[in-house]
N, C-alpha and C positions, 0 to 999 in steps of 0.2 A: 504494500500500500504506500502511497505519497500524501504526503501532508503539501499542503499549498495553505493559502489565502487569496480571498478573492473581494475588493471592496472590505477591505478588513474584517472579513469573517474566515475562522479558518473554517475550509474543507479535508477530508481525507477521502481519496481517491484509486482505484485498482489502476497500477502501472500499466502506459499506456493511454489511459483517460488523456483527453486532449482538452487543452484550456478551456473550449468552447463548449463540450460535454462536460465537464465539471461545473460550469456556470451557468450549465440548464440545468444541472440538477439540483442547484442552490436558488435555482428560479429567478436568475440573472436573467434581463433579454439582452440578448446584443443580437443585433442586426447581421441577416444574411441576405445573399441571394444566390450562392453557387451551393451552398452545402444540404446534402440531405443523409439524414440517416443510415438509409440503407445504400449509400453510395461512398466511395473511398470521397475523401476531403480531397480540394483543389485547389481551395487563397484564390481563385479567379476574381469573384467581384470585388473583394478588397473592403468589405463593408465592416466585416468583423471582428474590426483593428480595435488594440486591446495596448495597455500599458504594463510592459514587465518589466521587474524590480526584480534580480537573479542574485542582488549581494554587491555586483559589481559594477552594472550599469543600470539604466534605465533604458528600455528602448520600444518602439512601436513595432508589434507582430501582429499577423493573423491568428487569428483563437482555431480558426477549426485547423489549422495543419500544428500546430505549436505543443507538440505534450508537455503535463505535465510534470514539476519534479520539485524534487525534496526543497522547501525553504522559498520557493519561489511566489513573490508575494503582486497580485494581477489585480489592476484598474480598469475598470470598463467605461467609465462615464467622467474622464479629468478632463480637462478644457484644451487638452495638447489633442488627446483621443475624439472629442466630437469637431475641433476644428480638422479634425485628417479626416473625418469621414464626411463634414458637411465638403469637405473638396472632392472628394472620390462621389459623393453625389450630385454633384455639379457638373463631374463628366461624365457621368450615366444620364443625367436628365439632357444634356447637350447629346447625345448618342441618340439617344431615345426617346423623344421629347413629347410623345404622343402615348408612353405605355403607365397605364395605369397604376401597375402595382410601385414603380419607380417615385412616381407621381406622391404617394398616399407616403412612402416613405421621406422622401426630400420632405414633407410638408412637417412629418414628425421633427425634423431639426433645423427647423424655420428655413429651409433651401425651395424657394418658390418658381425663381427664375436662377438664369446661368448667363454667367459672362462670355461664355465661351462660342463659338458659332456652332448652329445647332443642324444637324444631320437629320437624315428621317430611313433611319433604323430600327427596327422592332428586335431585334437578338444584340443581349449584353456578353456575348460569347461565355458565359459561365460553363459550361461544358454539361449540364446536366444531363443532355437527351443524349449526348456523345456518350458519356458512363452509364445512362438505364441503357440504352443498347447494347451497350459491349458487357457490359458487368452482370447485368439481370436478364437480360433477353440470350445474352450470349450471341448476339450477330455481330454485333458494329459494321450494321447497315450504314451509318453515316458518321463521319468526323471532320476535324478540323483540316483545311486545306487553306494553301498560302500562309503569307508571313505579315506582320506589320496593321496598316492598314485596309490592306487587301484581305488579312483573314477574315473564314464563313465558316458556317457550318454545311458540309454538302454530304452526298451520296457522293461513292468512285465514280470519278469520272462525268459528276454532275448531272447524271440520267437516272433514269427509272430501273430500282431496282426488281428482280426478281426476288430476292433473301428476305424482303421486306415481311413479315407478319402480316404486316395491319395492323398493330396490335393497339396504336396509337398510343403508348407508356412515354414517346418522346414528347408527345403533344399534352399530355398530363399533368408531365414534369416540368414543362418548362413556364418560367414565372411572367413573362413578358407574353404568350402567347404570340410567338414567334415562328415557330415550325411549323410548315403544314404537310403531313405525313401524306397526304393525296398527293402531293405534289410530285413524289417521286417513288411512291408505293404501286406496283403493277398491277397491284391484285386488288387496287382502291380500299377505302376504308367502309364498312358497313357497322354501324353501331349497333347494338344490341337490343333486338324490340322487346318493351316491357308485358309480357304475359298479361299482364296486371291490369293495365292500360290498353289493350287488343292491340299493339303494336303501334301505337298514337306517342309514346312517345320511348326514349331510350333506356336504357337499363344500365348496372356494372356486372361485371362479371363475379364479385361479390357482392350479394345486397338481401335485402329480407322478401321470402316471393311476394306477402301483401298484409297491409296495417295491420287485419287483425287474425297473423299468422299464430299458432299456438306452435311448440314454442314461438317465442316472437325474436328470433337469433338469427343471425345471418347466414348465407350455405354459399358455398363453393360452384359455381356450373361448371362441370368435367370439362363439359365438352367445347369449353370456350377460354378454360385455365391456361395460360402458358406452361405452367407447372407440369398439367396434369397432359398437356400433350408433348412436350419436349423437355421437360426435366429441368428446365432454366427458371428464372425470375422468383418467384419465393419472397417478394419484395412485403407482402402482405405479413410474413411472419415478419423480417426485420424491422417494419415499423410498429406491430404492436405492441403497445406495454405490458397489457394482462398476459404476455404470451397463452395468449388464448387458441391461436391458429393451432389445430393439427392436422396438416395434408394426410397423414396418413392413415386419419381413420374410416371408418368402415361403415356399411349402414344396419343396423341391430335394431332387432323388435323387443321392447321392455315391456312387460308384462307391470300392471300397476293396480292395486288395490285400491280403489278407491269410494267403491260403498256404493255410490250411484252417480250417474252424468245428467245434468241439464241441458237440453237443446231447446234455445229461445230463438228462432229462427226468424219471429215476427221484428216489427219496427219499435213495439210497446215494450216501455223495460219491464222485466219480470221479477217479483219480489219472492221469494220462497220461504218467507220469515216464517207463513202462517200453514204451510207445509212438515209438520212435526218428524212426519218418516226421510226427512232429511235432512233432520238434525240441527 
């Protein structure tokens, strides 16, 4: 285990833990837009710059690539910290100047306009959909091509892939709503019609079949799983807390004691109070 502090409180931490996971779990926020749980860490957007104090110097890092270690004491919110991040948002909003979630954040650290001359870009190159592809989908259908200001995010060779799913995880993922997976998906994208709904409107491939499902818990669809058809993504168990997910259970009939069942099938609610043989 490591000992740190964070904003003057100390934490203790399993070796490993990265600055930026230790200070979500002492329900620090600091600001991202490249990092996701279930994806290795990047420092691409630059947002969740953080003040460390190692003993020996002082200096500005990223939290999500940065672990922790013994004695190391972290500032998230000093006046050196939110002036580097109101400038790193000042060339995200000059990048991006039309995307919303950029938008809602600069406004959090009073950054409304930008000095700088402004572009009309929707992708902050964070790499997100680059790593759900390669890392949970296991294709890397698409990634980074070029250098400088020329880099994008494209498919090989900038055409329509065949390897493409559809799965749309890139277009999920990404925080700008910037990628459009039709674009260069062959096999197009068809969202999932909701049973529920007679196909009127879309569905997830996790989700509960309808309001008042008994259990009322959510179920897996096999046959639309990436998991459950090619053995990749699993992204569902990495972000849950309750680790609750288990892919690999099975479907079993419980037999259940329970005296007698009520079916109210009408609109009128039913009161059974005055019904004695049911207790």
């Amino acid at each position: 285990m490591v000992k740190l502090s964070i904003n003057n409180r100390p934490v203790e931490v399993e070796d490993g833990t990265t600055v930026l996971e230790a200070a979500q779990g002492l329900g620090v926020k600091i600001p991202t837009l490249c990092h996701h749980k279930a994806l290795s860490p990047y420092g691409g957007c630059r947002l969740c710059l953080v003040e460390l104090d190692d003993g020996r110097r002082k200096r500005i890092q990223t939290a999500c690539v940065y672990r922790a270690q013994e004695g190391l004491k972290v500032q998230t919110d000093t006046e050196r910290v939110v002036k580097a991040r109101r400038i790193v948002l000042e060339l995200l909003l000059a990048r991006c100047p039309e995307s919303e979630e950029i938008q809602r954040i600069a406004a959090e650290f009073g950054v409304t306009e930008t000095r700088i001359r402004k572009q009309d870009e929707t992708c902050i190159l964070c790499g997100l959909c680059v790593r759900m592809c390669h890392e949970r989908m296991g294709k890397a259908v698409i990634g980074f091509a070029h250098r400088g200001t020329l880099r994008e995010v494209v498919p090989p060779f900038d055409a329509e892939s065949e390897v493409c799913m559809g799965c749309g995880a890139c277009a999920f993922i990404c925080p700008t709503a910037a990628i459009k997976p039709e674009d260069f998906c062959s096999r197009g994208i068809s969202p999932l019609p909701s049973e529920f709904d007679l196909g009127i409107g879309p569905r997830p491939v996790v989700s509960v079949a309808f309001p008042q499902a008994v259990p009322n818990t959510p179920s897996i669809d096999k046959e639309h799983c990436v998991y459950f058809q090619t053995g990749e993504c699993r992204t569902c168990q990495a972000v849950c807390d309750a680790d609750a997910i288990d892919l690999e259970q099975e479907p079993a009939e419980i037999d259940l004691a329970v005296g007698a069942v009520i079916a109210a099938p009408g609109y009128e609610r039913y009161y059974p109070d005055n019904r004695l043989e049911y207790g």
